[in-house]
C-alpha positions as MATLAB code, in Angstrom:
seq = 'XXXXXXXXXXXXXXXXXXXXXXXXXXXXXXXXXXXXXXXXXXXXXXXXXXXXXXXXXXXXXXXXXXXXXXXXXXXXXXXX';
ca = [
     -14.607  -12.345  -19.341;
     -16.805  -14.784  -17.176;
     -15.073  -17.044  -15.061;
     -12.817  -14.958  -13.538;
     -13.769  -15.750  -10.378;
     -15.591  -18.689   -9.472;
     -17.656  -16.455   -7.007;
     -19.176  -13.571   -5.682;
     -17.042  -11.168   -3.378;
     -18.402   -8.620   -1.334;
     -16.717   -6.887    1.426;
     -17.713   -4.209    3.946;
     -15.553   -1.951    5.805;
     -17.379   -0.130    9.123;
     -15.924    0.728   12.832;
     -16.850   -2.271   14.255;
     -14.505   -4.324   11.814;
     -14.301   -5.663    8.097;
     -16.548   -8.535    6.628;
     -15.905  -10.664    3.432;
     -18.524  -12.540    2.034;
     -17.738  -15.229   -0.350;
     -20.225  -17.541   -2.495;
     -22.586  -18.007   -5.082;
     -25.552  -15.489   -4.040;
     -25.667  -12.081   -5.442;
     -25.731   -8.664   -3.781;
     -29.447   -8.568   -3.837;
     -31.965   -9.262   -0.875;
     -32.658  -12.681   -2.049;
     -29.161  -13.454   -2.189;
     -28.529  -13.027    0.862;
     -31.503  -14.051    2.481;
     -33.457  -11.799    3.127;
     -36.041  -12.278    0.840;
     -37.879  -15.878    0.432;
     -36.540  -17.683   -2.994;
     -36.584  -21.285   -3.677;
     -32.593  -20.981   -4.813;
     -30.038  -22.667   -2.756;
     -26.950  -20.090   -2.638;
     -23.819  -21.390   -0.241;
     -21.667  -18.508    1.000;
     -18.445  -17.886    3.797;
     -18.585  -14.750    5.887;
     -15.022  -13.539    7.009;
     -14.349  -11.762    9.356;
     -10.540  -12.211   10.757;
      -8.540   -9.127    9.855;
      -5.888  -10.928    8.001;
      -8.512  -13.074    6.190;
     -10.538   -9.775    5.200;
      -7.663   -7.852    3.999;
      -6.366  -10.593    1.964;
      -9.973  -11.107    0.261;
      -9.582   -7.148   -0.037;
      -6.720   -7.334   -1.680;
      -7.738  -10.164   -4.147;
     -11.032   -7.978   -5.314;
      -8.950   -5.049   -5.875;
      -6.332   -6.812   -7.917;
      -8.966   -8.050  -10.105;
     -11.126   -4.563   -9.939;
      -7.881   -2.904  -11.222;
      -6.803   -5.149  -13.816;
      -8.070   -2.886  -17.117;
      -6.994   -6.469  -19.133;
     -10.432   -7.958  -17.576;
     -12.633   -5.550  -15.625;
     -14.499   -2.494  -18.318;
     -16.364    0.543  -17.499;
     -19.921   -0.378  -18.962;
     -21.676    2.602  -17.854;
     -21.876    4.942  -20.594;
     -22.759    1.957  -23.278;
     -25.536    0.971  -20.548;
     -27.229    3.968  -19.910;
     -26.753    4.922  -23.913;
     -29.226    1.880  -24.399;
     -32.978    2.517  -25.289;
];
């Protein structure tokens, strides 16, 4: 199921307002910079309501689509 998305999607909801971030870094603190790496990763921060809700919307289409998106946990933590 790779290739759903040609990116990585994160998005953060907090009083002061909601954030999208869009690109090709991972959740991790080298991905987004906060850690030194030799790795070029190019990423879009939103943060216009309608832009942010729309990107919410798109994740949770894809997050609730049972056709592409599995629960791995039990097979994951079943591994030796």
């Amino acid at each position: 199921m790779a290739g759903i998305l040609p990116f990585n999607m994160f998005h953060a909801h907090n009083a002061s307002g909601d954030i999208a971030i869009q690109g090709s870094s991972n959740f991790s603190t080298t991905g987004l910079g906060y850690t030194y790496s030799n790795a070029f990763h190019m990423n879009t921060l939103l943060t216009d309501t309608s832009a942010t809700n729309d990107f919410l919307a798109t994740f949770n289409e894809v997050w609730k689509n049972d056709a592409i998106v599995s629960d791995i946990k039990k097979r994951s933590l079943s591994q030796d």
